[in-house]
Phi, psi and omega in degrees: 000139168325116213262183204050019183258136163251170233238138165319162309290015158309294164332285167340296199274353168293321177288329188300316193281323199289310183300338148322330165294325231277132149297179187275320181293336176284317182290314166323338198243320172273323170300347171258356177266334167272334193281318170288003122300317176287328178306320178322319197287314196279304172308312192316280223275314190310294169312266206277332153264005155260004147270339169302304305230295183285357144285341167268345161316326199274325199287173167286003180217138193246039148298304165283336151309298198306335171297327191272007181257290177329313189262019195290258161336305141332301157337307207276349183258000176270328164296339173278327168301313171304316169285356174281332174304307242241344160305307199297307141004279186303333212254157279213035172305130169302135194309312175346327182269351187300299200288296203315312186280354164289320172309279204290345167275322145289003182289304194296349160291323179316304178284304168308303251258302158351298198251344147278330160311294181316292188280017159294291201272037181280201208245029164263324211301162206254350152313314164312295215280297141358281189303285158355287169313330200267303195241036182027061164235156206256126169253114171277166151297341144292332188250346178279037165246312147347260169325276178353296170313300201305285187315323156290316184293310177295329182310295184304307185312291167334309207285302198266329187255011167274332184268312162323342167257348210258331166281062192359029140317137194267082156313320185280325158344304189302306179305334162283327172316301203282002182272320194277342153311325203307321212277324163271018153294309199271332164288359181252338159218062174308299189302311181305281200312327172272355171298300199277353138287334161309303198280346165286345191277307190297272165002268167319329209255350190044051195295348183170167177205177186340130159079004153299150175242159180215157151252147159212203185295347187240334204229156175192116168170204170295120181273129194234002170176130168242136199249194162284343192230323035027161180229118170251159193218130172276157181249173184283317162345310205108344215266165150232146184278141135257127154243113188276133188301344194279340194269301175309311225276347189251011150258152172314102166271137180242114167274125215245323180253012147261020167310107178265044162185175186233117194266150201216109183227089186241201179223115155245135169268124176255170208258153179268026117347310189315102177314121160330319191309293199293350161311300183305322192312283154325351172253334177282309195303305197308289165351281169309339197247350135324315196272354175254346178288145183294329187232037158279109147348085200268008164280355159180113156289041248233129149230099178237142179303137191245314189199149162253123177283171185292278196249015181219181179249128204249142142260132196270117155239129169220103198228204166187124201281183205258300165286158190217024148300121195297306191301342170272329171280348167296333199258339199273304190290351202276302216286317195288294179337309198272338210266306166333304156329297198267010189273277218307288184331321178307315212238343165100004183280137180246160191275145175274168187241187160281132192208154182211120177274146179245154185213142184211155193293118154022259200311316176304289172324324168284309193311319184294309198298316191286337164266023175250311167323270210304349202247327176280004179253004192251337181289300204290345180277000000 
């Protein structure tokens, strides 16, 4: 504990009595040193730091803005901590409190510089983006949120455990605690600790990021946030799944949106009615009318008479559209359908359905004849 404090209830009649000394003109003369700080604080935040605000806007890098917008605030709370100092000073306080109010004035210097940090490094700042560049790392929508935590989690760790020695606590003691704690912490939370390597793996190895839709063996839809411990995925449904990242990172992912193209594949069947000709006929036009569509894929085409089927002549297509947006491709597959359609009507071709011809023998057929005769003469008696 901090030395020098006098100790309750001495403290007490000590402050009582020292404010008893203090006059009215003296609390009047520190009630005017804080008011000439906040006015300052007001010239300050009003004036004078927007205009650095607008000169620095002018530079070619928007680093010192964002510092001087981060720290903005802070600022403004920091000419009020000096005038509460710098009052205190002034009014005739037993030397004894000097150090304590020397404490709680670097504590709170301590603090702002904190919280100008903290909001420095939130997942806008134009610092990540520097740094990155500076050290060839590429920051996605996943990984600057990411970076962000960490680094904000260390500013308050710093942050806290510098104002804990500045109050004389034995920070390594505390660290020592927590070292001889770790190991049954890490047997109480294996499923945490494998979420949040589950989720440095997803992060780092960037198997899909914000707004991907993916698949895997238990889930399929949209990833709509990844935290340390879960991943959430919107479903086509709406519902949205959480999934621990330690459960994703050790399944098959299929990303659906780094498709650069989309395939598109059947079998048409035509009826076995069909004249060879027009079978060729129908394949070169299908064919040909891929290879002139804007939004067909041409690096590869396939149309061929493919089999005779149970109850059709099969044509093979095998393509690939240009979008890879479920809804343009639905309207792209819609238009090749109908364009098909009207190829077949054009040449007189009918699509087969499933069908089974019965075939029968001469003789068998007089005997059905004959016994159909005998059955209408037996009806007329």
């Amino acid at each position: 504990m901090p030395e020098n404090i006098p100790e309750s209830p001495e403290a007490i009649t000590t402050i009582i009595s020292s404010w008893q000394k203090v006059s009215w003109e003296e609390i009047g003369i520190a009630i005017g040193i804080i008011l000439i700080f906040l006015v300052f604080r007001k010239i300050l935040t009003k004036y004078l730091y927007k205009l650095i605000l607008r000169f620095s806007r002018k530079a070619p890098t928007d680093v010192i803005t964002n510092i001087l917008l981060a720290f903005e605030k802070p600022i403004r709370v920091f000419f009020v901590i000096i005038g509460f100092y710098v009052a205190y000073l002034y009014l005739p306080f037993p030397d004894a409190y000097d150090d304590i109010m020397g404490r709680l004035f670097r504590t709170f210097i301590i603090t702002q510089f904190a919280w100008g940090l903290y909001n420095l490094s939130s997942t806008t700042s134009e610092i990540f983006m520097k740094v990155g560049k500076r050290f060839d790392i590429e920051f996605d929508d996943i990984l600057m949120p990411f970076i962000s935590k960490l680094v904000r989690f260390a500013i308050i760790a710093m942050s806290l455990s510098i104002i804990a020695s500045e109050w004389d606590y034995d920070v390594s003691g505390f660290v020592a605690g927590l070292g001889l704690g770790g190991l049954a912490f890490a047997l109480a939370a294996q499923d945490s600790i494998g979420n949040f390597f589950g989720g440095v793996v997803i992060i780092t190895e960037k198997p899909f990021t914000l707004g991907d839709w993916i698949s895997t063996p238990t889930v399929e839809g949209t990833v709509e946030d990844i935290t340390f411990r879960s991943t959430k995925i919107r479903t086509f449904a709406q519902a949205l799944v959480t999934v621990p990242n330690s459960t994703l990172a050790n399944q098959a992912i299929t990303n659906w949106s780094q498709m650069g193209k989309r395939q598109i594949t059947f079998n048409l069947g035509i009826t076995y009615t069909t004249p060879k000709e027009k079978i060729e006929r129908c394949v070169q036009r299908i064919d040909d009318m891929l290879r002139n569509h804007d939004e067909i894929h041409q690096e590869l085409i396939m149309v061929r008479f493919n089999a005779f089927n149970s109850s059709s002549l099969d044509i093979f297509l095998y393509f690939f559209t240009k979008t890879t947006q479920w809804e343009e491709f639905l309207r792209v597959r819609e238009d090749i359908n109908l364009r098909i359609m009207g190829i077949l009507e054009e040449e007189a071709v009918s699509v087969a359905f499933p069908s089974r011809s019965i075939y029968m023998e001469k003789a068998e057929m007089d005997k059905m004849s004959t016994s159909v005769d005998a059955a209408k003469d037996n009806s007329s008696l």
